[in-house]
C-alpha positions in Angstrom: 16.0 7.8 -24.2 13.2 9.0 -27.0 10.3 9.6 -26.1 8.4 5.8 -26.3 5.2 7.3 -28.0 4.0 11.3 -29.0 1.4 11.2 -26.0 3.8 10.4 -23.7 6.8 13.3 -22.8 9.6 11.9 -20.8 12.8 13.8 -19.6 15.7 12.9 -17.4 15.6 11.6 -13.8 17.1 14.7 -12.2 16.9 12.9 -8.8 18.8 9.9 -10.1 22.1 8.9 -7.7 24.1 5.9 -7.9 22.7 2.7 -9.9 22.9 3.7 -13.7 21.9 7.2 -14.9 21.9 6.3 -18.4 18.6 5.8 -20.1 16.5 6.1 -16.9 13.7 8.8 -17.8 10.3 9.9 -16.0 6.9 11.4 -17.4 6.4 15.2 -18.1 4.7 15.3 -14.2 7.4 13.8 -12.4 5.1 10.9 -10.8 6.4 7.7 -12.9 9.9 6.3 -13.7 10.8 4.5 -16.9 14.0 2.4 -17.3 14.8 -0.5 -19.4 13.2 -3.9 -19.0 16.1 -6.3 -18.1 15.4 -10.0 -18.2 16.0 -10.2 -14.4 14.3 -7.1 -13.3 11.3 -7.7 -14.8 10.5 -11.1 -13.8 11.4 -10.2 -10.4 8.6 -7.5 -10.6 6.4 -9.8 -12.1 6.9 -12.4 -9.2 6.4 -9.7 -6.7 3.2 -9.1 -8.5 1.5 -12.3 -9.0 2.7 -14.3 -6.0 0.2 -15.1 -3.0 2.1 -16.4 -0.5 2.5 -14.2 3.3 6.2 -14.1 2.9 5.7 -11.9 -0.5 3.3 -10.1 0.9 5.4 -9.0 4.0 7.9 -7.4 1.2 5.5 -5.9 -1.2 4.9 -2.2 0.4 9.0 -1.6 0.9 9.2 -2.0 -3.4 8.2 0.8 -6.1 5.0 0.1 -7.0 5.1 -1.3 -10.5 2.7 0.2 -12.6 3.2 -2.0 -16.1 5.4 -2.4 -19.1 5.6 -0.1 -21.8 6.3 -0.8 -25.4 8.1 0.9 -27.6 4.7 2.0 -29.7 3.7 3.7 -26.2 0.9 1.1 -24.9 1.1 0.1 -21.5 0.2 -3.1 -20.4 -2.2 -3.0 -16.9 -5.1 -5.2 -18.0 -2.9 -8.3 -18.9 -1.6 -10.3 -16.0 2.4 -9.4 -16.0 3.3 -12.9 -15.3 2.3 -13.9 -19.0 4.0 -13.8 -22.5 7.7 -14.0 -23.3 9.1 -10.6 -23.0 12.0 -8.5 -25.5 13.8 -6.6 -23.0 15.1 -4.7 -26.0 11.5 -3.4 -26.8 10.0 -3.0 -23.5 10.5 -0.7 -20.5 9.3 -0.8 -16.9 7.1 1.7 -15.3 7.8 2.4 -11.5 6.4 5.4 -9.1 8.9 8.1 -8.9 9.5 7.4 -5.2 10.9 11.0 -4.8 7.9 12.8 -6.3 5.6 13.8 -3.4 8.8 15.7 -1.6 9.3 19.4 -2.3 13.0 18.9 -1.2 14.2 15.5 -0.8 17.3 13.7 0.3 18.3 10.9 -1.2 20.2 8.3 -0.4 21.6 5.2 -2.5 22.8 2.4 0.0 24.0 -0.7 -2.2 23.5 -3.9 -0.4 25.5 -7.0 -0.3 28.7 -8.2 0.2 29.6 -9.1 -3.7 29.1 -10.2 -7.4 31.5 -11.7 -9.8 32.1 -8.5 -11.7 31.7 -6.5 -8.6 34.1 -8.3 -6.0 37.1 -5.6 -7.2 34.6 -2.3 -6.5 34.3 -4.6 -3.0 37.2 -5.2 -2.0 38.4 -1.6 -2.6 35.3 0.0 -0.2 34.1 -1.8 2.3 31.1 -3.9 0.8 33.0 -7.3 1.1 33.1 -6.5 5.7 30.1 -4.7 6.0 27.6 -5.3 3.3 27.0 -1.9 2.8 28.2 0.8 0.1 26.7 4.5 0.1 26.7 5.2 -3.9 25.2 8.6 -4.1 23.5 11.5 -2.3 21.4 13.9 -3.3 21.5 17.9 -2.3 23.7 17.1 0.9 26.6 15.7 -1.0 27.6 14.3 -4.6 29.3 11.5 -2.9 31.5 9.9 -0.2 34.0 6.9 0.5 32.9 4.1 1.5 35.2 3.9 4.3 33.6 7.4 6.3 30.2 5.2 6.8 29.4 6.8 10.0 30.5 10.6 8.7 28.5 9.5 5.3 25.4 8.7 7.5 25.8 11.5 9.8 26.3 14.3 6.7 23.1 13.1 5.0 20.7 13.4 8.1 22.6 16.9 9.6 20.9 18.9 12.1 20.0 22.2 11.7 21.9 24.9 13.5 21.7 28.5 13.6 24.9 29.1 11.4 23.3 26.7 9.4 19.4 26.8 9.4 19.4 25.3 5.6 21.4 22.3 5.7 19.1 20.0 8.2 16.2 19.5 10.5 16.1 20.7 13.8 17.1 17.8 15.9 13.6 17.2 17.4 12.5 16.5 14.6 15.1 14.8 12.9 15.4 12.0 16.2 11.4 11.2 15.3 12.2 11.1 11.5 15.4 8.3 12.3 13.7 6.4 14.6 10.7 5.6 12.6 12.7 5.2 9.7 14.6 2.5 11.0 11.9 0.7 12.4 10.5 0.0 8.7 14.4 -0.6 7.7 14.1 -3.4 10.4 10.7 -4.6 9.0 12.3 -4.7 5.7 15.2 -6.7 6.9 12.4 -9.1 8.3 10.7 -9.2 5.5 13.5 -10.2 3.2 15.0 -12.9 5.6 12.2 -15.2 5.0 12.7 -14.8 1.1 15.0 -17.0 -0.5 16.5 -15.1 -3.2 20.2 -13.4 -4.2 19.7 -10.0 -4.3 23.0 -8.7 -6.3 23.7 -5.1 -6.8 20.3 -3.9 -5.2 19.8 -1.2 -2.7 18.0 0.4 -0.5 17.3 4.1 -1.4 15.8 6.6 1.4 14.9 9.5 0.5 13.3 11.9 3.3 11.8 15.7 3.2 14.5 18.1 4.1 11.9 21.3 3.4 11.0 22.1 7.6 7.4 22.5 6.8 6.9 19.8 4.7 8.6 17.3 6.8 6.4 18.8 10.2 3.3 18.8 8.5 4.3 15.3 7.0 5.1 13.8 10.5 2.5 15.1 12.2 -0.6 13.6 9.8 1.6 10.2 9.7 1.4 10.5 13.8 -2.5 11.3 13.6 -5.1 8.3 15.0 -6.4 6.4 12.6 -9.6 7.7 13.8 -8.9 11.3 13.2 -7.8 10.5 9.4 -11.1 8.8 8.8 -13.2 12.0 10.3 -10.8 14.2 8.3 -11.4 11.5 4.7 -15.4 12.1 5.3 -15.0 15.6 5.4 -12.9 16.0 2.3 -15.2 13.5 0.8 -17.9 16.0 1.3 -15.9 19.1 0.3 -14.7 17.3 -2.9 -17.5 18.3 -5.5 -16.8 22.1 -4.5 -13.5 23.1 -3.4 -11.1 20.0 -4.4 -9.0 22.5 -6.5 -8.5 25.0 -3.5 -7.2 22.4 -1.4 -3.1 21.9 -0.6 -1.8 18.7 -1.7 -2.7 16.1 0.9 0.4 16.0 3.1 2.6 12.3 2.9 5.6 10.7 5.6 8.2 12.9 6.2 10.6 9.7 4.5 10.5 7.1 2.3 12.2 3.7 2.3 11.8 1.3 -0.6 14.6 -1.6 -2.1 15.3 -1.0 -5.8 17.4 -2.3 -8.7 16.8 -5.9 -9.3 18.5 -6.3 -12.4 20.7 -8.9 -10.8 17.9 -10.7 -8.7 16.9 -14.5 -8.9 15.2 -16.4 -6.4 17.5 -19.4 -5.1 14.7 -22.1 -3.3 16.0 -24.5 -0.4 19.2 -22.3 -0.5 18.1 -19.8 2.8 18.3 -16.0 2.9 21.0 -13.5 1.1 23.5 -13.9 3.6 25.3 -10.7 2.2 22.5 -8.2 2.0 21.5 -8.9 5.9 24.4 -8.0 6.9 24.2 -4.9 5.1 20.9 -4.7 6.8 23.3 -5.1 10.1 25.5 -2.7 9.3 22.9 0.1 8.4 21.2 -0.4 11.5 23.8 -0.3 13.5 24.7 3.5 11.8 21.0 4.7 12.1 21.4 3.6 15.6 24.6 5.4 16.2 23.0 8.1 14.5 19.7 8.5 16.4 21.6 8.4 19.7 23.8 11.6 18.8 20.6 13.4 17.6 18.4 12.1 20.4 21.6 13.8 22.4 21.3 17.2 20.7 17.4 17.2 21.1 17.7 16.8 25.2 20.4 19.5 25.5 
């Protein structure tokens, strides 16, 4: 993809896996993703964005935070309200956060959700989409890829522990058991969250991506552990410090994981017609690996 405008330097998503690696791009700094502007995508994004009601709400945080629409002179839309005008999907792109930006070293995981599509059912019925509701499409840095068939080995290879033949490929398991278990308590509040939407969500996923640098992910856990009192003490002070040493300062640490759903090309909300069957029990069947998962670290972290 060109560059959309001669202020504005895009490259390739190095960190892209699974969906569609062609013609997804990201700014110079690495903190913004731009991919096309398909019909359903965007008016999905521009539901997300204008609706009021709880249930959308409840959903909201788990998505990339959509920044606007870009044209293909290079302006981008934030002032006008994205539920307006009648869009060219051929002239527009989306702008999303980079959801793998703040890690120094992140894992990434692609985990399609659903059970199938018309054009999909074949690639379901091969793996095992159409039993589970779950497909791992891509990894990044543990693995290129695995079948869908080795869900538990797939799960298990991209959170390894660290051993010491092996100190680079993992987290110590102390670490990694607090890591899984508050990961899968937002993969539950996500599940939640999209059971009281009524909407067919084909061909999305959920993609995780966590810090696999040991300092970054300890320094990262421990200020998402701090009391919400000691983060307000510790804002004032920065606050205070900002006029004088704001550029001596390490980049404010972040979670140790992220956990967002993506890729709603193939979205539509379906009123009077109950949740996405399909995708919850992909949610089901991902649990139930994180769980089996979490007990065999919790395992190695007691012995």
């Amino acid at each position: 993809m060109p560059s959309p405008s001669p202020g504005l330097d895009t490259q390739a998503l190095s960190t892209q896996v699974g969906g569609h690696p062609n013609g997804v791009t990201t700014t110079d700094d690495d903190s913004l993703v731009i991919k096309a502007a398909l019909p359903g995508e965007l008016k999905f994004y521009q539901t997300m964005a204008s609706a009021t009601r709880p249930e959308y709400d409840a959903l909201r945080p788990f998505l990339p935070k959509f920044i606007g629409i870009l044209s293909l002179e290079g302006e981008l839309d934030t002032d006008k309200p994205q539920c307006e005008g009648t869009l060219n999907s051929r002239a527009q792109s989306i702008v999303l956060e980079n959801l793998s930006h703040p890690f120094l070293k992140p894992n990434i995981l692609d985990v399609k959700l659903g059970t199938k599509v018309a054009r999909m059912i074949k690639t379901a019925e091969a793996t095992t989409s159409a039993k589970t509701g779950i497909r791992l499409t891509g990894f990044q840095h543990t693995a290129k890829s695995i079948t869908a068939e080795q869900l538990p080995e797939g799960i298990a290879r991209f959170f390894p522990i660290a051993t010491k033949e092996t100190p680079e490929q993992g987290l110590p398991a102390s670490l990694l058991l607090q890591i899984l278990e508050l990961l899968r308590e937002d993969v539950e509040d996500i599940r939640d969250a999209f059971a009281a939407l009524e909407m067919r969500m084909v061909g999305g996923s959920l993609l995780i991506v966590y810090e696999s640098d040991l300092t970054r992910a300890e320094e990262g856990l421990k200020w998402m552990l701090k009391d919400e009192d000691e983060e307000e003490g510790e804002d004032e002070d920065e606050d205070d410090e900002s006029s004088s040493s704001s550029s001596n300062k390490p980049p404010k640490p972040h979670p140790p994981y992220d956990v967002r759903l993506i890729d709603f090309a193939h979205t539509r909300f379906v009123p009077g017609q109950g949740p996405d069957q399909g995708v919850l029990l992909g949610f089901k069947t991902l649990l139930g690996l994180l769980d089996e998962r979490i007990a065999a670290v919790r395992t190695c972290a007691t012995t």
